[in-house]
DRENDO-1510 file (C-alpha; in Angstrom, 1 decimal, always signed):
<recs>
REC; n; res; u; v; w
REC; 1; UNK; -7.6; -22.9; -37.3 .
REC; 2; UNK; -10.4; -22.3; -34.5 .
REC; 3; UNK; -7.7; -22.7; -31.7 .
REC; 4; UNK; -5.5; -19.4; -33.8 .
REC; 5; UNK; -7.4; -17.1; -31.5 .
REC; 6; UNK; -7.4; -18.8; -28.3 .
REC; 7; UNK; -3.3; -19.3; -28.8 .
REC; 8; UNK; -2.7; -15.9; -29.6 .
REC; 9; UNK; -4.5; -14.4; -26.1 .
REC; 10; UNK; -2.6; -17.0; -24.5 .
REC; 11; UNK; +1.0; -16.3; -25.6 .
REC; 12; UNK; +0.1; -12.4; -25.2 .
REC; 13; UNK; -0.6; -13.1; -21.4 .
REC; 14; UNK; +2.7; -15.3; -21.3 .
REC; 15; UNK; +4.6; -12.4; -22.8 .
REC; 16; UNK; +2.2; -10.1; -20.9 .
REC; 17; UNK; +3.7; -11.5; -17.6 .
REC; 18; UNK; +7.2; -11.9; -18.6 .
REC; 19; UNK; +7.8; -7.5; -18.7 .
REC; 20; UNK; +6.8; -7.7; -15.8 .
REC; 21; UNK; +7.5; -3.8; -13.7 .
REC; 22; UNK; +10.1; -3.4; -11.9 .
REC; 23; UNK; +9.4; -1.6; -8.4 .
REC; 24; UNK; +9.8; +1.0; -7.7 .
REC; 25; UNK; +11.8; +2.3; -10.8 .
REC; 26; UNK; +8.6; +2.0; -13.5 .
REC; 27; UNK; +6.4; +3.4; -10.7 .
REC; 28; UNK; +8.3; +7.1; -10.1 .
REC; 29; UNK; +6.3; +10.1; -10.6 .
REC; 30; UNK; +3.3; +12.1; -8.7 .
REC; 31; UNK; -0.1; +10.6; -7.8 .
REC; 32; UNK; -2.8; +13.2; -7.3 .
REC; 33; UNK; -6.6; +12.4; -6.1 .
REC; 34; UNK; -9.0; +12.6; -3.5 .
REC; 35; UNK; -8.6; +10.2; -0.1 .
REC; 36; UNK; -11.8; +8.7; +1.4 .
REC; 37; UNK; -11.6; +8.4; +4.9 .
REC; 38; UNK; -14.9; +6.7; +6.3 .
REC; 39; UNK; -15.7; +5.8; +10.1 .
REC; 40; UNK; -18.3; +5.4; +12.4 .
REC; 41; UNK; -19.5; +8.6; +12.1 .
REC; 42; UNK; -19.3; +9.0; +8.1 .
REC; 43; UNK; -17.3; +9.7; +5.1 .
REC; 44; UNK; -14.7; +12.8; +4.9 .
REC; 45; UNK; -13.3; +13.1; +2.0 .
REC; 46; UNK; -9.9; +15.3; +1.6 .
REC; 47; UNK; -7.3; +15.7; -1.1 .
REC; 48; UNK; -4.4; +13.4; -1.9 .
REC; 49; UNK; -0.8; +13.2; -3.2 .
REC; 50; UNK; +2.0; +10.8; -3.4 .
REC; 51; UNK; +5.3; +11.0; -4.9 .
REC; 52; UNK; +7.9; +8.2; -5.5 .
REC; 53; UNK; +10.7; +9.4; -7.0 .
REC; 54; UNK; +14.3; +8.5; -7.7 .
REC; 55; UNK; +17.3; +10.3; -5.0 .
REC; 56; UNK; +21.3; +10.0; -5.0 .
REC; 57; UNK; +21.5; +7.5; -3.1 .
REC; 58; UNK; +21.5; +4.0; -4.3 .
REC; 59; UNK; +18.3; +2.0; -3.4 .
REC; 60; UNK; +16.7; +5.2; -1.6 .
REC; 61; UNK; +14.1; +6.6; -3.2 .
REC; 62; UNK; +11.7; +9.7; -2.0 .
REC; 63; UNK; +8.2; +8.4; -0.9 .
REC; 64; UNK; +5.9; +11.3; +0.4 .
REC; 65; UNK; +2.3; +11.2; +1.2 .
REC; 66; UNK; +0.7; +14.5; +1.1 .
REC; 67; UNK; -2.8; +15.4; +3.1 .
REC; 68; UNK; -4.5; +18.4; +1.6 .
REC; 69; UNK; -7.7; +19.5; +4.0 .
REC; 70; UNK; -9.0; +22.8; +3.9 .
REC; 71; UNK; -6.3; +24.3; +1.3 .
REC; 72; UNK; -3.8; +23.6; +3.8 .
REC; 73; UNK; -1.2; +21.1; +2.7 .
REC; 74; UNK; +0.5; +18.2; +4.9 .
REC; 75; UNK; +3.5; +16.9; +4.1 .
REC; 76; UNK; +4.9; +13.4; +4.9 .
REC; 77; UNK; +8.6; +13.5; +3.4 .
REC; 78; UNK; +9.4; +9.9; +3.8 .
REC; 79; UNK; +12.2; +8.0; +2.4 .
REC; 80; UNK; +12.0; +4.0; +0.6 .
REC; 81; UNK; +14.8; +1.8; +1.5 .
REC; 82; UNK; +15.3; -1.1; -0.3 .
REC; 83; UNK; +16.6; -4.1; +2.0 .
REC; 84; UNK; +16.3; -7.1; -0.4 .
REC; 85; UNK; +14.5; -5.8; -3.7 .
REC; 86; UNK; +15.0; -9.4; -5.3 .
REC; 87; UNK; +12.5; -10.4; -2.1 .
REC; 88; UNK; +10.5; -7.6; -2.4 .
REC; 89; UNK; +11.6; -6.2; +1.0 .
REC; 90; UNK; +11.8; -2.9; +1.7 .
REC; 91; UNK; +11.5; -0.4; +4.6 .
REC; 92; UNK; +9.5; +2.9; +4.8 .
REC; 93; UNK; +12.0; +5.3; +6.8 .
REC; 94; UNK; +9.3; +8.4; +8.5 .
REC; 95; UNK; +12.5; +9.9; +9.3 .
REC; 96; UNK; +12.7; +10.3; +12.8 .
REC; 97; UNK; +13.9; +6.8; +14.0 .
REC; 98; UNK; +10.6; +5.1; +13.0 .
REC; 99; UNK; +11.2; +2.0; +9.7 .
REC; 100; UNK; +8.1; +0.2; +8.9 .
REC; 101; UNK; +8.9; -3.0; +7.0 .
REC; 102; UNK; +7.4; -3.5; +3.3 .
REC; 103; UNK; +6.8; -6.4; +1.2 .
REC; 104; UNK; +6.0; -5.5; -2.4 .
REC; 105; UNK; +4.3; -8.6; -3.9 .
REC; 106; UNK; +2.1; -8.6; -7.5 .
REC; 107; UNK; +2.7; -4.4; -7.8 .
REC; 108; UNK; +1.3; -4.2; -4.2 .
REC; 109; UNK; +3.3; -3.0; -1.7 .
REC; 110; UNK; +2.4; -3.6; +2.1 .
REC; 111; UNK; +3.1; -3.1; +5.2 .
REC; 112; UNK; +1.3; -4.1; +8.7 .
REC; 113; UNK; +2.3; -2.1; +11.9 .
REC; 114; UNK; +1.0; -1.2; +15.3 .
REC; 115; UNK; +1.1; +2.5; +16.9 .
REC; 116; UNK; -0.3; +3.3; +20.4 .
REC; 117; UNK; -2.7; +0.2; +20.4 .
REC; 118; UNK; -3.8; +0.2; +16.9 .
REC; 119; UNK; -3.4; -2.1; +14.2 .
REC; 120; UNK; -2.9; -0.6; +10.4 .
REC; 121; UNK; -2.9; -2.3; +7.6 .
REC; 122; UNK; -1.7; -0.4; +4.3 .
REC; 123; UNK; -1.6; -1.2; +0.7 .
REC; 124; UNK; -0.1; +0.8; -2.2 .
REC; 125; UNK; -1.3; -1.2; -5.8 .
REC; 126; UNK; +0.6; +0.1; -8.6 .
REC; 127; UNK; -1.0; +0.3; -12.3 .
REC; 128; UNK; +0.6; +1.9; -15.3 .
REC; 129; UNK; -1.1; +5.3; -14.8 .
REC; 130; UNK; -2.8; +4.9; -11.3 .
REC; 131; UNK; -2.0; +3.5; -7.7 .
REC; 132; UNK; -4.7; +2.5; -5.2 .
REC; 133; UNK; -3.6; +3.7; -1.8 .
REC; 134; UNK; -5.5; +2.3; +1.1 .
REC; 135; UNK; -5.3; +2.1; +4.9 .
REC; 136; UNK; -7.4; +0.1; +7.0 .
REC; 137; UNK; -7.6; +0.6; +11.2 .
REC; 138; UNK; -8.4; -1.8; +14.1 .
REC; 139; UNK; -8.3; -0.9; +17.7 .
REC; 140; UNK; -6.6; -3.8; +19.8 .
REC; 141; UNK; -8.4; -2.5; +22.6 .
REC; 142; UNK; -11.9; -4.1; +20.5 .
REC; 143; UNK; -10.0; -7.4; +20.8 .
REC; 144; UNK; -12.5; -10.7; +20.1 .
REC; 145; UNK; -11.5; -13.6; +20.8 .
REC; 146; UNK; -13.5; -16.9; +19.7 .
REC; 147; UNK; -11.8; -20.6; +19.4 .
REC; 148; UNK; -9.9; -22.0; +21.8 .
REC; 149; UNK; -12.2; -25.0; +22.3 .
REC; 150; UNK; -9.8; -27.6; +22.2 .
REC; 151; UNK; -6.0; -28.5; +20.6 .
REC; 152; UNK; -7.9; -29.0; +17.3 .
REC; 153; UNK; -9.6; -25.4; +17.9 .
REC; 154; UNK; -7.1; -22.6; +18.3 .
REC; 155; UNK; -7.8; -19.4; +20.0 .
REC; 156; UNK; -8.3; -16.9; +17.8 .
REC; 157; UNK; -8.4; -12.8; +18.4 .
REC; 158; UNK; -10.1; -10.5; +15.8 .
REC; 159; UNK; -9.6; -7.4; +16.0 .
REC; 160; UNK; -13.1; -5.0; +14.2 .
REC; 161; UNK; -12.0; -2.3; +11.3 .
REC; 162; UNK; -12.8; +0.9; +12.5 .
REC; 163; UNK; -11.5; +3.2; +10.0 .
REC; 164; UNK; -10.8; +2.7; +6.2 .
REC; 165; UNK; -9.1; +5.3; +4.1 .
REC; 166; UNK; -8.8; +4.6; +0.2 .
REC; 167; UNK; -7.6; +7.0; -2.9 .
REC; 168; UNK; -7.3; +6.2; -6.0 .
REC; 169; UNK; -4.4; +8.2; -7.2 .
REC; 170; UNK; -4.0; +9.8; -10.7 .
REC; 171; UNK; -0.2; +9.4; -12.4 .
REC; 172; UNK; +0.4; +13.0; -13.6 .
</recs>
């Protein structure tokens, strides 16, 4: 009878994990909140939208980032592609001959890319009435490299954050 309790968490974290979301259809709608962008010279902080919603098209879906700074809105009408969703791999389309790949693993999706000699790193976690939105900047020009001492001691090159941005988005 003492064990009644422990078994009963236990099969509602099995059962938990087997309704598991599917992305991105359980994850439409509008994200509102405030985006934190925070460098070497300090913390700016602007408003924030993102919208993931369904479209005609099979396996396209609308994905738009808006920027809001100084009442003045900026809009980032991007579209989702789904390549493989039973692998989780997907393709943000900035519609103008740029795709960056996407891999959406544990509600996460993310996506690593390079533009004019910077590294971004960006990460979209999904929750049932939030999503954490965060981008993180090196410059490969601030290259370090450290390693390389021998076969058993790869080189290895770091490259120094330099900018974060983060929002935590509100589902409306």
């Amino acid at each position: 009878m003492k064990g009644l309790p422990f078994l009963i968490v236990l099969l509602f974290c099995f059962s938990a994990k087997a309704q598991d979301k599917v992305f991105p259809e359980d994850y439409f709608g509008i994200y509102k909140g405030d985006l934190e962008i925070t460098n070497a010279r300090g913390k700016q902080t602007i408003g924030m939208e993102f919208h993931l919603m369904a479209t005609d098209s099979v396996d396209t879906y609308t994905y738009k980032i808006v920027y809001i700074a100084e009442g003045k809105r900026n809009d980032r009408n991007y579209t989702l592609k789904a390549i493989d969703k039973e692998k989780g791999a997907f393709a943000v389309d900035e519609n103008n001959g740029i795709l960056l790949s996407a891999k959406y693993i544990d509600n996460t999706l993310y996506s690593v890319f390079e533009v004019q000699k910077n590294l971004l790193i960006t990460t979209e976690r999904f929750y049932e009435d939030k999503m954490i939105f965060e981008i993180v900047f090196s410059g490969k020009n601030l290259e370090e490299k450290s390693g390389g001492l021998n076969e058993e001691i790869p080189e290895v090159i770091s490259y120094p954050v330099t900018v974060t941005q983060k929002a935590t988005l509100i589902k409306q």
